[in-house]
C-alpha positions as CSV (number, residue, x, y, z in Angstrom):
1,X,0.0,0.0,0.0
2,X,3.0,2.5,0.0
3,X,1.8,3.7,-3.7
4,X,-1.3,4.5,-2.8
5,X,-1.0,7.7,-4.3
6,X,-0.8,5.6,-8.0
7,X,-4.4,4.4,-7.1
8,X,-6.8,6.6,-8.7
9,X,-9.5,5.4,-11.0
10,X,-10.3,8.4,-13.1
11,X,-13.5,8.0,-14.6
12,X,-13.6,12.1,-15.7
13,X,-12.9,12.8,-19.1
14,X,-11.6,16.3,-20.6
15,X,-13.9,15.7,-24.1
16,X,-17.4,16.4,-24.5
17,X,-20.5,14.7,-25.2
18,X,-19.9,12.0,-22.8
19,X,-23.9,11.2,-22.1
20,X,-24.6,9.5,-18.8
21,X,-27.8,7.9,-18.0
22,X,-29.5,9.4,-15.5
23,X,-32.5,6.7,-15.2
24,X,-34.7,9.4,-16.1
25,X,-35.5,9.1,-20.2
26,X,-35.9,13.0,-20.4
27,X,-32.5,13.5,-18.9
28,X,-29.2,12.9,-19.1
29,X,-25.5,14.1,-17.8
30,X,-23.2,15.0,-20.5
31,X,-19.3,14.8,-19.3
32,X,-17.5,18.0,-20.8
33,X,-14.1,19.9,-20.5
34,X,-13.6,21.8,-17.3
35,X,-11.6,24.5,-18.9
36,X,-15.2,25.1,-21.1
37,X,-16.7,25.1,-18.2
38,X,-15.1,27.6,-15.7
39,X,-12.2,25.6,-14.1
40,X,-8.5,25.6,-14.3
41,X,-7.7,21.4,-15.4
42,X,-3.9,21.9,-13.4
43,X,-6.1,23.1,-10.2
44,X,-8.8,20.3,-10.3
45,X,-5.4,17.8,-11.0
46,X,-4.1,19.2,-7.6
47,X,-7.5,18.5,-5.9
48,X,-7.2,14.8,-6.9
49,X,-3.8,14.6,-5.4
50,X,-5.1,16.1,-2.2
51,X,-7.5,13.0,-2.1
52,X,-4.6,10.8,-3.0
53,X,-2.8,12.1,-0.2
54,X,-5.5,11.9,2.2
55,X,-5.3,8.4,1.4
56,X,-1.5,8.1,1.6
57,X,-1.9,9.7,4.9
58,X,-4.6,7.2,6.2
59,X,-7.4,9.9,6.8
60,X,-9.5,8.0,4.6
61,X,-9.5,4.3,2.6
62,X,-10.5,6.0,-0.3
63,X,-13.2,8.5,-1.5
64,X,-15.5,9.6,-4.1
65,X,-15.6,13.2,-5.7
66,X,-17.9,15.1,-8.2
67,X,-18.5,18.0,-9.5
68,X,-21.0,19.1,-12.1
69,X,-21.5,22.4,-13.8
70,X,-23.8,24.2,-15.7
71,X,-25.3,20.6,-16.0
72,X,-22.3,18.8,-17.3
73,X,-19.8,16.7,-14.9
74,X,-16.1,18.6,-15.0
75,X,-14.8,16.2,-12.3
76,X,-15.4,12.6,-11.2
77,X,-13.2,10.4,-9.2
78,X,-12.6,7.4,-7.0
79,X,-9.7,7.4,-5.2
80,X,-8.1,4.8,-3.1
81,X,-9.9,1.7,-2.2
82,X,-13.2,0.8,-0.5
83,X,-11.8,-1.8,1.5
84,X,-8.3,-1.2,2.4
85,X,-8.2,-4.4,3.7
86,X,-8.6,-6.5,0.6
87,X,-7.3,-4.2,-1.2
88,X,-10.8,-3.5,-3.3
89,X,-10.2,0.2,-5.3
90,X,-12.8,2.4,-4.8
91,X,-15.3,3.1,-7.9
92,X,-17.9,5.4,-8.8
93,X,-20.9,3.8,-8.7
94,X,-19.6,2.8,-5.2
95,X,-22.8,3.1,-2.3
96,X,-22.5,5.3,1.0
97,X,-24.2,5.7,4.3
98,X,-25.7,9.4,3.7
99,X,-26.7,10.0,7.4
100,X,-27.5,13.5,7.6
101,X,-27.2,14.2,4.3
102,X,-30.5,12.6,4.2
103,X,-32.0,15.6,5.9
104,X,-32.3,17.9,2.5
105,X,-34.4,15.2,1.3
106,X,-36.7,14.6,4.1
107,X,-36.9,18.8,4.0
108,X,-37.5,18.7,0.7
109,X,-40.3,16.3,0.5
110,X,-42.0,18.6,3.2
111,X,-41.9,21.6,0.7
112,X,-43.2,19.7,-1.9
113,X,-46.0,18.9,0.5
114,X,-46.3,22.4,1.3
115,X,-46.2,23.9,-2.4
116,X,-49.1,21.7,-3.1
117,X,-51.3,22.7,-0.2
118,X,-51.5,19.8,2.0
119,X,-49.5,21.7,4.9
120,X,-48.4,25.3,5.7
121,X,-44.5,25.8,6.9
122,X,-45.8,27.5,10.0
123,X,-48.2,25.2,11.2
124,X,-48.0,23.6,14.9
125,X,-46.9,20.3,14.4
126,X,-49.4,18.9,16.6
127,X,-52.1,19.6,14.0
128,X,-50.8,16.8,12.8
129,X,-48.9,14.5,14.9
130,X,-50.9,15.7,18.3
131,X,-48.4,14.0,20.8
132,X,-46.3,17.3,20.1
133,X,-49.3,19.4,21.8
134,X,-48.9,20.9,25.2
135,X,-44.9,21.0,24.9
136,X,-42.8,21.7,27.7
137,X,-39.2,22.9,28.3
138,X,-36.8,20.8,30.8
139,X,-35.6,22.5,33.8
140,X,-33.9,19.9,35.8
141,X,-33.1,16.3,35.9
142,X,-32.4,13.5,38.6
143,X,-29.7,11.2,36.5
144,X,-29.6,9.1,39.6
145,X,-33.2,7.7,38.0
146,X,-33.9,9.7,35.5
147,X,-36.9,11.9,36.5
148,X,-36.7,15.3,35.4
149,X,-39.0,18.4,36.0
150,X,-40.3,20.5,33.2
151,X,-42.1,24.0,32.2
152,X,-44.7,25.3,30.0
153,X,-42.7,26.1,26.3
154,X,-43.9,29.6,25.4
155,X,-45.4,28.0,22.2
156,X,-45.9,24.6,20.2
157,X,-43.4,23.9,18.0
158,X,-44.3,24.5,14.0
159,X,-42.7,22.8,11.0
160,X,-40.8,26.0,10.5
161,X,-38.7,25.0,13.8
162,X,-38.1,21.6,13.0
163,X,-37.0,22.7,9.4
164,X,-34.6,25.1,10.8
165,X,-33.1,23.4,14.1
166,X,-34.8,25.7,16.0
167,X,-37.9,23.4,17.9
168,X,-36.1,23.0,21.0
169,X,-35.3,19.0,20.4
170,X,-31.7,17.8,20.5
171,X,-29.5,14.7,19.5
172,X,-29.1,12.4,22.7
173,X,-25.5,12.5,21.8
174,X,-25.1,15.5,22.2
175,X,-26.5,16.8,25.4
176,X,-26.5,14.8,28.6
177,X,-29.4,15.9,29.9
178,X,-31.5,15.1,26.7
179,X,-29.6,11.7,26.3
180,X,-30.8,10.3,29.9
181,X,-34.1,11.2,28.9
182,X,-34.5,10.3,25.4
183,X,-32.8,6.6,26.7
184,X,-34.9,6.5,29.4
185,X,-38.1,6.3,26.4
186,X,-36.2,4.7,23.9
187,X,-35.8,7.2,21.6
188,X,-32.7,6.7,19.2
189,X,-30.4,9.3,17.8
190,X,-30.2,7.0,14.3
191,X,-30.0,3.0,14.5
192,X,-32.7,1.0,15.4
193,X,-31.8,-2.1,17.3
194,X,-35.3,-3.8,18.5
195,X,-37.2,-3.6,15.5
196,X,-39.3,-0.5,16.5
197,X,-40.8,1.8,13.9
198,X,-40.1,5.3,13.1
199,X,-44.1,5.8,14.3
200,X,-43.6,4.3,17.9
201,X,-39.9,6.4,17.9
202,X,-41.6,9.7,17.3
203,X,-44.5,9.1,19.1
204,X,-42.5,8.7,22.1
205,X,-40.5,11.8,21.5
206,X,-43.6,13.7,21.3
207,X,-44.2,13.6,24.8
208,X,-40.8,14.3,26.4
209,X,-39.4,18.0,27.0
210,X,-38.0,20.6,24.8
211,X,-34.0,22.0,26.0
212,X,-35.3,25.0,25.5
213,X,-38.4,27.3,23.9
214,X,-38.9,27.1,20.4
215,X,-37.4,29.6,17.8
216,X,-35.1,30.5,21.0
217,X,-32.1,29.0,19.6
218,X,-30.7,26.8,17.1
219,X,-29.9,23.2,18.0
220,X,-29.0,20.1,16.4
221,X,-31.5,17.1,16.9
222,X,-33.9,14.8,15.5
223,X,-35.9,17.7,13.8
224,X,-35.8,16.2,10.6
225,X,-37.0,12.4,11.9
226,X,-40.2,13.9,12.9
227,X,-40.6,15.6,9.8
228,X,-40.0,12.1,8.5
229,X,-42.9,10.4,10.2
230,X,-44.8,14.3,9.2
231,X,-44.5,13.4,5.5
232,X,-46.1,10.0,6.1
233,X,-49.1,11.3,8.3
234,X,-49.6,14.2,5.6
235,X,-48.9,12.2,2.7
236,X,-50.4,8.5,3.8
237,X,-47.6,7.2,2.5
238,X,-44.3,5.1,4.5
239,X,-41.7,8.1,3.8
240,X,-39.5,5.1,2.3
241,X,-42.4,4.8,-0.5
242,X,-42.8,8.6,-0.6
243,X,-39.0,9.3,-1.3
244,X,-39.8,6.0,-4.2
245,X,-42.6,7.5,-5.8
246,X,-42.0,11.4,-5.8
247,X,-38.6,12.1,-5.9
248,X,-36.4,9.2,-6.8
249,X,-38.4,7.6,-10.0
250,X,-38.6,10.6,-11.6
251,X,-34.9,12.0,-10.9
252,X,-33.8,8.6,-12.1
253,X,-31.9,8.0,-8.6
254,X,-31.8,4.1,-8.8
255,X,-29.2,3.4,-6.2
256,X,-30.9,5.5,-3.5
257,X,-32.5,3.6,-0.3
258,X,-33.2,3.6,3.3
259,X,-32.2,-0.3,2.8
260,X,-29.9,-1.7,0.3
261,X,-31.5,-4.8,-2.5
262,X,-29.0,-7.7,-1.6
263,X,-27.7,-7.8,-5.4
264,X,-26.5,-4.2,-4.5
265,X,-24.7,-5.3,-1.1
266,X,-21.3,-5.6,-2.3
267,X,-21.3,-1.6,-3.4
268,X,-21.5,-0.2,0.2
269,X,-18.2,1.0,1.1
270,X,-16.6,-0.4,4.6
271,X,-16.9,2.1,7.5
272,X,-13.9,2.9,9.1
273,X,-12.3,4.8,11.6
274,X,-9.5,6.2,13.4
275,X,-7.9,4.6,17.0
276,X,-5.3,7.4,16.2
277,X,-4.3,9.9,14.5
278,X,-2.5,8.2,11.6
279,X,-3.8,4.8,12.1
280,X,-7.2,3.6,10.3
281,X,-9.0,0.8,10.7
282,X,-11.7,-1.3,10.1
283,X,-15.2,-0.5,11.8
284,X,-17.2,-2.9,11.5
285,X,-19.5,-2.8,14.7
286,X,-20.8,1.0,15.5
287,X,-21.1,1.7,19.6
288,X,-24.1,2.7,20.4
289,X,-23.3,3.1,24.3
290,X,-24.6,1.0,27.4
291,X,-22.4,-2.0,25.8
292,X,-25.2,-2.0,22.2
293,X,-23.8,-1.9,19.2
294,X,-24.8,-2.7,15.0
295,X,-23.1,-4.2,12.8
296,X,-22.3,-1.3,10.2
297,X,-22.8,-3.5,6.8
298,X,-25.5,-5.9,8.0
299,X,-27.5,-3.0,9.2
300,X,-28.6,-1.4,6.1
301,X,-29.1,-4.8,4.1
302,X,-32.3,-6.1,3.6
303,X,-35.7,-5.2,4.9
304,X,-35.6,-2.4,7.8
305,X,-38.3,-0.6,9.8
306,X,-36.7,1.8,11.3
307,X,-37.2,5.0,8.1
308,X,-34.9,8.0,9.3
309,X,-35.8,10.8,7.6
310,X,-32.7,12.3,9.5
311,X,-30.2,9.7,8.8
312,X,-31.3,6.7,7.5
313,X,-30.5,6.7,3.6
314,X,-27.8,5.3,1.4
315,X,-26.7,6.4,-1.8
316,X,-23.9,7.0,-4.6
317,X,-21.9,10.3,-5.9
318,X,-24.0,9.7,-8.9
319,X,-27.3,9.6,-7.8
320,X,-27.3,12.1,-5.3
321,X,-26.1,14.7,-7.9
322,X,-28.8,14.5,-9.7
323,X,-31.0,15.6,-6.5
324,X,-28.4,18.0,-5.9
325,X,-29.2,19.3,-9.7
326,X,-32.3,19.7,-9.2
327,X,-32.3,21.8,-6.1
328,X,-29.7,24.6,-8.2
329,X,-32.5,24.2,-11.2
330,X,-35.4,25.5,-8.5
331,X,-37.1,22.4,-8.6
332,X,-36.5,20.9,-12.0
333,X,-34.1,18.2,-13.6
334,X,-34.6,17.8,-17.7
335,X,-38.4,17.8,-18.1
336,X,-38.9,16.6,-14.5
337,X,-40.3,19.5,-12.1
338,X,-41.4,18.7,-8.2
339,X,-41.9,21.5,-7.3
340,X,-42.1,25.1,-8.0
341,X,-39.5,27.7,-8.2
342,X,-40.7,30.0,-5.7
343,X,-41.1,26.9,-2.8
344,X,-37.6,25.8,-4.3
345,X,-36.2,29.0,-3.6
346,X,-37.0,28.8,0.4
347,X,-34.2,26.8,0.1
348,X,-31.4,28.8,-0.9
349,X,-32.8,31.6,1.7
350,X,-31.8,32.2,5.3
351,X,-34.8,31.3,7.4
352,X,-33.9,32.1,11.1
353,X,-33.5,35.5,11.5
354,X,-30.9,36.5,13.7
355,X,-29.7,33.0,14.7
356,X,-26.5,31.7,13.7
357,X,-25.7,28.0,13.2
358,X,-21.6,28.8,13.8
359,X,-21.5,31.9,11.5
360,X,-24.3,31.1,8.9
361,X,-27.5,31.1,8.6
362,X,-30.1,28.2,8.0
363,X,-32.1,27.2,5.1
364,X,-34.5,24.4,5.1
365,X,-32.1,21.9,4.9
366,X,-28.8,24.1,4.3
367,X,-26.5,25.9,6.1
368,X,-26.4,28.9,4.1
369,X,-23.1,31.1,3.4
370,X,-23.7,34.6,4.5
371,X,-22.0,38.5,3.4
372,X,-20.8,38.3,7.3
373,X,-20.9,34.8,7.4
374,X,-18.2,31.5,7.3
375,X,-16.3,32.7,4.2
376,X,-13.3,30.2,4.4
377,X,-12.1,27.9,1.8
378,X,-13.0,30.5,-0.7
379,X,-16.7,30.1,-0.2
380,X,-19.0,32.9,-1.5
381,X,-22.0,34.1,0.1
382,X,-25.0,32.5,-0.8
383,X,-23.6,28.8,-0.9
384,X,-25.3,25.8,0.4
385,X,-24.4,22.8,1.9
386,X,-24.2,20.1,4.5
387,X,-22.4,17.2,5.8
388,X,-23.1,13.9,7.0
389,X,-21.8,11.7,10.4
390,X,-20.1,8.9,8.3
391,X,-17.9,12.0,6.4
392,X,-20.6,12.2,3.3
393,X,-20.6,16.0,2.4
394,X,-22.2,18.4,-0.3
395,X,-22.0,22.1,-1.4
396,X,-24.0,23.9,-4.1
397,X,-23.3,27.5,-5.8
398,X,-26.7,28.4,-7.1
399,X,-24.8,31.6,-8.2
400,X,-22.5,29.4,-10.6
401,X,-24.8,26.6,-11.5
402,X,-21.8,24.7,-10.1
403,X,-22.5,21.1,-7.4
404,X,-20.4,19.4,-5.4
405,X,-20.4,16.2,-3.7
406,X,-17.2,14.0,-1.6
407,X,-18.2,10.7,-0.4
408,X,-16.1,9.0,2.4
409,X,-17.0,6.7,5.0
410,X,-15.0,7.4,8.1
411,X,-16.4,7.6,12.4
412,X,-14.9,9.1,14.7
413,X,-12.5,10.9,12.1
414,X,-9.5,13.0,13.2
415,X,-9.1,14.4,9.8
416,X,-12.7,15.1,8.5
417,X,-12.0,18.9,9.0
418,X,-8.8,18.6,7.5
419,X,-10.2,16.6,4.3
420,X,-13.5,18.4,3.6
421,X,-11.9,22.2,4.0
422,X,-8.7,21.3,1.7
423,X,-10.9,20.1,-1.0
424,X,-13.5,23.0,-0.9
425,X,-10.5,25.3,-0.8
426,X,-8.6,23.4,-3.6
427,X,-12.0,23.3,-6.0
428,X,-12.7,26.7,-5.2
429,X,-9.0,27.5,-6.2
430,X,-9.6,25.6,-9.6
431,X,-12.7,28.2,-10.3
432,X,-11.7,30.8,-12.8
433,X,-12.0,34.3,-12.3
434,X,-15.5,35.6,-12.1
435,X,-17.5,38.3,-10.2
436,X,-17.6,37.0,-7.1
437,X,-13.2,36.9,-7.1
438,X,-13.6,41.0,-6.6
439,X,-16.2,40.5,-3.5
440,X,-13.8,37.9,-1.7
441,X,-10.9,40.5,-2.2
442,X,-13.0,43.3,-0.7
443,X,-12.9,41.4,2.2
């Protein structure tokens, strides 16, 4: 493995008129020259060599990167291996575990709810799954047995808050006080291990306490999993079925599911992660605390019923670009339109006001790059994107007509900072001057 850096299946080709089936008969990808499109070829060489590195450097086993502008692919590459171990290289069409990245679609399918009149974004929540009526806000807890006392909330929580990270409801993993009692009901952060259903999860969540009064603050949680099991109740359809009928079929995304077919297996990439710094191996149990724990492969093979509209979807490079090109088109990919521009555009708009998540603002679905916002790694106001637990990430430049997407599979990571920002900056590097180049330098 010392020429790792050798290991690079380039599937991106500098000629046009490449067509690439998209699964959807009144659309395809074409595969064109960068420099036609905007980017310096040298830069977007160097970016491959970063991943190469990364490799080298044991951050990751291998990854998948692609870029696609003004509808045509400039970049595409695997590099490295998907399983280090048996030395297996990495491919395109290789499948990953999305986790959050899941969350623009589960938003999405809410706006496409909302745009054709079924639900309003500022709704209570409890009009429609009524366990969230009568919220309250935790004040203390007893770990020693889990009791806790609890407040009025100053309001119900609407599907505005939960779109935004903003309803008060946390990850377990993230706040000890939240985590003794979501345990203590059996709420899960992601995996199910007992065979419950998303229904009974979110039902149960309904009737536990806030961390704090809604719209008060933004924090991370299982917003989007109740917006999951919100689709179904609105829609009267499993969200899994939903996601099948109204968005994947007619985008073409045919290697995109909460559970993977069992001829498909053998595309999910090995998790891994890191013991140490510059050691990676092999994970193939995830921890899941109190001495629980799934196996990371087995997991998503086969017939689940645990739908997470939060975290609970796999997919490849591929297919989740064409989503991807669909959100920059405002709704439409080919002939294909789900929804309409001006719903699609909530999307690219900061909807919480003066709330920050770090130094951005929040779309629904998408951190969004503000004037005074997170402007490193050459990003631009008005970009979108997000990232996923298992190191799956995603930015979009609506400005530019320009998509982005770097598949890894790696938890814990010591590097995932490290990997994600020196790609961004090194693709943003390959961009050639435009307008925006005279903004960044004002700054």
């Amino acid at each position: 493995m010392k020429k790792i850096l050798i290991l690079i299946v380039t599937t991106v080709a500098f000629i046009s008129c490449k067509t690439v089936d998209s699964g959807n008969r009144s659309f395809s990808f074409e595969t064109g020259d960068p420099g036609l499109h905007g980017f310096h070829v040298d830069s977007l060489e160097s970016a491959t060599r970063f991943l190469a590195e990364a490799v080298e450097k044991q951050w990751v086993p291998g990854a998948v990167a692609m870029i696609i502008k003004d509808g045509t692919i400039v970049y595409e590459e695997a590099v490295g291996f998907s399983n280090r171990e048996e030395e297996v290289f990495m491919e395109t069409d290789n499948i990953f575990r999305l986790a959050s990245l899941t969350k623009p679609i589960t938003s999405f399918a809410v706006l496409m709810l909302h745009d054709r009149g079924k639900l309003d974004l500022h709704d209570p929540v409890s009009m429609y799954l009524p366990e969230f009526s009568s919220p309250m806000v935790v004040q203390s807890i007893n770990f020693a047995d889990s009791t806790w006392i609890a407040r009025p909330a100053s309001r119900e929580v609407t599907i505005h808050d939960l779109l935004t990270h903003t309803s008060g409801i946390t990850y377990g993993f993230m706040d000890s006080t939240m985590n003794t009692i979501y345990k203590k009901a059996n709420v899960p952060d992601l995996f199910d291990v007992d065979g419950r259903t998303t229904k009974e999860t979110i039902s149960a969540l309904g009737s536990l306490p806030l961390k704090h009064d809604p719209g008060e603050q933004w924090t991370y949680g299982l917003n989007i999993d109740v917006l999951g099991r919100l689709v179904e109740v609105v829609s009267g359809e499993t969200l899994d079925n939903f996601f099948q009928l109204e968005i994947f079929d007619p985008l073409g995304m045919e290697n995109t599911w909460f559970y993977i077919p069992e001829e498909s297996a053998d595309r999910l990439a090995p998790l891994y992660h890191h013991p140490e710094s510059n050691t990676l191996e092999r994970l193939a149990n995830y921890a899941l605390g109190d001495g629980v724990s799934v196996n990371t492969t087995d997991y998503y093979i086969g017939d689940g019923t645990f739908i997470s509209g939060g975290g609970g979807l796999v997919s490849t490079a591929g297919d989740y670009q064409k989503y991807m090109q669909m959100i920059v088109n405002e709704g439409r990919l080919g002939d294909t339109r789900l929804i309409s521009s001006n719903t699609a555009r909530l999307l690219f708009e900061n909807q919480i006001g003066d709330l920050r998540f770090r130094e951005d603002g929040m779309s629904y679905g998408y951190q969004v790059t503000l004037e005074d916002g997170e402007l490193r790694n050459g990003r631009i106001p008005g970009r979108l994107g997000w990232g996923g637990l298992f190191q799956t990430t995603h930015w979009m430049l609506p400005s530019e007509n320009i998509t982005v997407v770097l598949m890894s599979q790696v938890n814990p990571s010591l590097h995932r900072g490290e990997l994600h920002n020196g790609f961004e900056q090194r693709i943003n590097n390959a961009l050639i001057a435009n307008e925006f180049d005279e903004l960044i330098k004002e700054r």
